[in-house]
VOTOR-433289 format. One line per field, with one value per residue (C-alpha): residue in three letters; x, y, z. Coordinates in steps of 0.001 Angstrom, whole numbers. Example, Ala and Ser with C-alpha at 12.3 -4.5 7.8 and 13.67 -1.06 7.14 Angstrom:
BEGIN
resn: (ALA:SER)
east: (12300:13670)
north: (-4500:-1060)
up: (7800:7140)
! end
This chain:
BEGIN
resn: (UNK:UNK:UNK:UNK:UNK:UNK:UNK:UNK:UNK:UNK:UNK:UNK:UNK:UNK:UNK:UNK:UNK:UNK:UNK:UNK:UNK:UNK:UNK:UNK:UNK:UNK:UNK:UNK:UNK:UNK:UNK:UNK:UNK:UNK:UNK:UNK:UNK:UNK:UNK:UNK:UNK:UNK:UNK:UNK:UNK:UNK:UNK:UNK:UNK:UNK:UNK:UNK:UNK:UNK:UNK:UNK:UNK:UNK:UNK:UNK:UNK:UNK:UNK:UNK:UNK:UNK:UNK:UNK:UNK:UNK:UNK:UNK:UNK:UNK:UNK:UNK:UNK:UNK:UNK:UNK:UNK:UNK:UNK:UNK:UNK:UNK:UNK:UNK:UNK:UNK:UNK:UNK:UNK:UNK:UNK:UNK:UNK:UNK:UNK:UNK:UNK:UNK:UNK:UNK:UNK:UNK:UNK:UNK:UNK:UNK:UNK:UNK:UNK:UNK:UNK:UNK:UNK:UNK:UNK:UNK:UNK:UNK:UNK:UNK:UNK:UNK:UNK:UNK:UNK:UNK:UNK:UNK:UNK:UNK:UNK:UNK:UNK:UNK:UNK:UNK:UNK:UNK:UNK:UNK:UNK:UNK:UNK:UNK:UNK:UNK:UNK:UNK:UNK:UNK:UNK:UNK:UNK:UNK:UNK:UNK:UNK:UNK:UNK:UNK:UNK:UNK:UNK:UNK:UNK:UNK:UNK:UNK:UNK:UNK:UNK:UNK:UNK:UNK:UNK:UNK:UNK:UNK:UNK:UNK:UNK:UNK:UNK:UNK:UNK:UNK:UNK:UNK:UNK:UNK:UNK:UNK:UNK:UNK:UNK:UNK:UNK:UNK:UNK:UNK:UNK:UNK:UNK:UNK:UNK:UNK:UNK:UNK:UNK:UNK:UNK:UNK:UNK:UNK:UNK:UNK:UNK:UNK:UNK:UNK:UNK:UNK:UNK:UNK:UNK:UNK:UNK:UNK:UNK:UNK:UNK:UNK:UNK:UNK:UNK:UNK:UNK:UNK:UNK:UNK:UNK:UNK:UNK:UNK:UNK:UNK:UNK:UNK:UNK:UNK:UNK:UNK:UNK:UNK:UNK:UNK:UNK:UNK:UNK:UNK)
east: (-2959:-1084:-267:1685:2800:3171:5334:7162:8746:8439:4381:5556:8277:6176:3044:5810:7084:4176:2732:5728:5016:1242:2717:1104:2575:4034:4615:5546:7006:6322:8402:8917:10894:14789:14729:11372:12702:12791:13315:13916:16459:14335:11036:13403:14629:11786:9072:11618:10538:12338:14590:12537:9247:10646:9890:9541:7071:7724:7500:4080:3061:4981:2853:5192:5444:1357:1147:4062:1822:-1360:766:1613:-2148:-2376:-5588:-5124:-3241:-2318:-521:1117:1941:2288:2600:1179:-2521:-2839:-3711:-7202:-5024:-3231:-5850:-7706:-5345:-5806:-9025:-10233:-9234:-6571:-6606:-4923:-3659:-4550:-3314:-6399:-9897:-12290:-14402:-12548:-9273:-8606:-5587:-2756:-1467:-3974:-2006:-2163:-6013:-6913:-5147:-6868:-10770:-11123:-11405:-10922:-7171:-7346:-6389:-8303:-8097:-9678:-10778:-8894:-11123:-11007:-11356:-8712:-9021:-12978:-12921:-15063:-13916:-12726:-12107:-11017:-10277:-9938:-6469:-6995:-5442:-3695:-3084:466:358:1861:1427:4770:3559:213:1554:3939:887:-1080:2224:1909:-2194:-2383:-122:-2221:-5242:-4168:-2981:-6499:-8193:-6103:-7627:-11125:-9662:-7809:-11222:-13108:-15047:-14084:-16768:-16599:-18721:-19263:-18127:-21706:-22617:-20599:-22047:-18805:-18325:-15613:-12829:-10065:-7012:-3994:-431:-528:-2895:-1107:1471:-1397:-620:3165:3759:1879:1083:2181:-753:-3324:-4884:-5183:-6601:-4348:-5566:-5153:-1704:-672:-2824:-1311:1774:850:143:3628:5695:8581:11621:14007:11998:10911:7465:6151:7369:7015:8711:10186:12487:12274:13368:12006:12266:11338:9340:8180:6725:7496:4493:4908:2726:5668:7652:11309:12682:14876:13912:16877:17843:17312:21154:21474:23404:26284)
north: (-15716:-18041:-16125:-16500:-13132:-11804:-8655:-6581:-2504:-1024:-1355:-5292:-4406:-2618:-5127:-7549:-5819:-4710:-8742:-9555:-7022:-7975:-11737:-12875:-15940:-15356:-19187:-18609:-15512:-15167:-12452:-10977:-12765:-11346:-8339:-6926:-7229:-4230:-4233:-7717:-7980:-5748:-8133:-11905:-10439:-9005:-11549:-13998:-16897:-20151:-19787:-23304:-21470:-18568:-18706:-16337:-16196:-18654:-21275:-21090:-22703:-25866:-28323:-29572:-25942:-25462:-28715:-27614:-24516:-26196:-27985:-25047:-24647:-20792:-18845:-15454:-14837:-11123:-9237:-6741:-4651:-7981:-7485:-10534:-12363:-15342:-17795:-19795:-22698:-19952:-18145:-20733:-22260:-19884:-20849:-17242:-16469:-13992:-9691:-7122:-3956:-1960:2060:3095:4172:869:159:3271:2567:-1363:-3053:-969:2892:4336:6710:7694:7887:10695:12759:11959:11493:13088:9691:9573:9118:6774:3272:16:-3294:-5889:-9455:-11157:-13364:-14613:-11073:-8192:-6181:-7100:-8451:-6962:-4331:-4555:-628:2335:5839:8860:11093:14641:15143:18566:21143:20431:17131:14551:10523:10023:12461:10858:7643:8629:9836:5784:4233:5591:5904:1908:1316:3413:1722:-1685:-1414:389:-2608:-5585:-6510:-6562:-8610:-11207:-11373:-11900:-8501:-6562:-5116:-7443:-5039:-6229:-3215:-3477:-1278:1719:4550:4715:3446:587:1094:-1174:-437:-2484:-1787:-1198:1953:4626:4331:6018:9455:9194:11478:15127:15376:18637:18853:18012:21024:20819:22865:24184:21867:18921:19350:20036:16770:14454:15569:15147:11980:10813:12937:11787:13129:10044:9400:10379:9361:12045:13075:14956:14443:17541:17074:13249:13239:12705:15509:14470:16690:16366:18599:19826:21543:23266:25672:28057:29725:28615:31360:33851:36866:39259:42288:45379:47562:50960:52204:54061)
up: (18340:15726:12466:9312:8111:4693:4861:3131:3397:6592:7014:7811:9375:12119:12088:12903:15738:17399:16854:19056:21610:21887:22445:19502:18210:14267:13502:9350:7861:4434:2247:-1004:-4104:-3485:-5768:-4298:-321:1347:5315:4816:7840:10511:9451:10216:13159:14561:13857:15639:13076:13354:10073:8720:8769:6718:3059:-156:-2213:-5015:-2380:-1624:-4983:-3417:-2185:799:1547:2077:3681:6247:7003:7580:10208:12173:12949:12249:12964:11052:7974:7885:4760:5565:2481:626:-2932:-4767:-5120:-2484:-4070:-2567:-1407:1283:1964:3204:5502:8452:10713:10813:7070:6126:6551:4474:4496:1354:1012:-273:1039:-212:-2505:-4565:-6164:-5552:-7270:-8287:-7346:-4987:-3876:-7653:-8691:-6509:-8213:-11507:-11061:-7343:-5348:-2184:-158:2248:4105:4447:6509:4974:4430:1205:-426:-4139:-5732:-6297:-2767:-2778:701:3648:5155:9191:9007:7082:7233:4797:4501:3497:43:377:-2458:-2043:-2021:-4507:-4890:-2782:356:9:-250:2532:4758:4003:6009:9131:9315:8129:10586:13626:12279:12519:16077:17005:15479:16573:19940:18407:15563:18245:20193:16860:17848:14693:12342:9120:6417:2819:531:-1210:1419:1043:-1009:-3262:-7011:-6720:-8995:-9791:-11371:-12839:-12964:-16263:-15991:-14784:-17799:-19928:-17651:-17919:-21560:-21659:-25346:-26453:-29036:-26156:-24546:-20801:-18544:-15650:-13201:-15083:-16036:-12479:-10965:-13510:-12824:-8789:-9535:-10808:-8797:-6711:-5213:-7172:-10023:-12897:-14586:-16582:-20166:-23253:-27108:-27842:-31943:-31136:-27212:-24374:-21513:-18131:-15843:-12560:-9860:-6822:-4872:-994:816:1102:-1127:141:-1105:1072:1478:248:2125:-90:-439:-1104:-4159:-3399)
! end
């Protein structure tokens, strides 16, 4: 199959190695603006892209750049942890339409930080492949499946746990997709509330208002939700400063166990 890939971090660094092992045919790499690359190098060298049909994503909104593309006759677009809105002019340049990989469980928590919002209301964890069509992740859905939120886990283990199981789920459902076998489902038939979220939202759970009253639970899930091992999110003012806090959560207590002396 012909296919222009938009990838980024190590989710398109995979999809564009196992594309080359299935002998699928990536004829345009698409990547990130400089400052957002990440596995930038594995992703060029792996998709094995002529270096003329390599672009970033400013160039897309070129019009030689789109006509170039229509050129190379692609059937699938597929975005693979591709962090900006296609516009309609890219989407529909593929025959069969584009797919995308979305870390959360569909309709629930489209947009911005799923890995976040279960955590908060209770929503489910999850990963979805999807059609992208002119909405914000409202696409049909090809498949999904639901990760088990732990007691101990945070956003980045959850968010940690989407990588690998998008990953697994896109290789399960790639022949069916390259024989055009795939299940295509609009989300108006799944039983859950669709959500959406912007980037902006989670900044309303970064300070813990000392004046607030929270129950245990909540105070621990927010702070799950913004919890990372090298970064800080969540706050409080305490005499005019803010004093970052984060969590760290584990089924086991770490500590060692000390070996009781006798007093002599």
């Amino acid at each position: 199959m012909r296919i222009i890939l938009f990838a980024n971090n190590w989710v398109g660094w995979q999809v564009a190695n196992y594309l080359t092992q299935q002998k699928d045919e990536i004829v345009a790499l698409c990547l990130h603006d400089t400052k957002k690359q990440r596995y930038v190098k594995e992703i060029v060298r792996d998709s094995r892209v002529s270096p003329q049909d390599i672009y970033v994503h400013e160039e897309l909104n070129e019009n030689k750049v789109l006509h170039r593309l229509k050129k190379l006759n692609p059937e699938l677009g597929v975005s693979a942890f591709w962090g900006y809105i296609l516009k309609p002019e890219v989407i529909d340049i593929p025959t069969l339409g584009c797919i995308n990989f979305h870390p959360g469980y569909l309709p629930q928590n489209r947009g911005m930080n799923p890995n976040v919002w279960p955590f908060i209301d209770g929503s489910n964890g999850g990963v979805s492949l999807h059609y992208i069509n002119r909405g914000v992740d409202t696409g049909d859905i090809i498949a999904r499946k639901k990760i088990k939120i732990l007691p101990w886990d945070t956003a980045e283990t959850l968010y940690n746990k989407t990588l690998n199981q998008i990953v697994t789920l896109f290789k399960n459902e790639w022949p069916k997709i390259k024989q055009q076998t795939n299940k295509r489902i609009p989300q108006s038939r799944f039983p859950e509330v669709p959500t959406l979220h912007k980037a902006v939202d989670v900044n309303s759970l970064d300070e813990i208002n000392l004046s607030k009253t929270y129950t245990g639970k909540q105070i621990i899930n927010i702070l799950r939700s913004r919890s990372y091992t090298d970064r800080y999110y969540n706050y409080y003012i305490e005499s005019g400063r803010k004093v970052y806090i984060k969590i760290l959560c584990s089924p086991r207590s770490g500590a060692k166990r000390m070996r009781k002396r006798k007093l002599t």
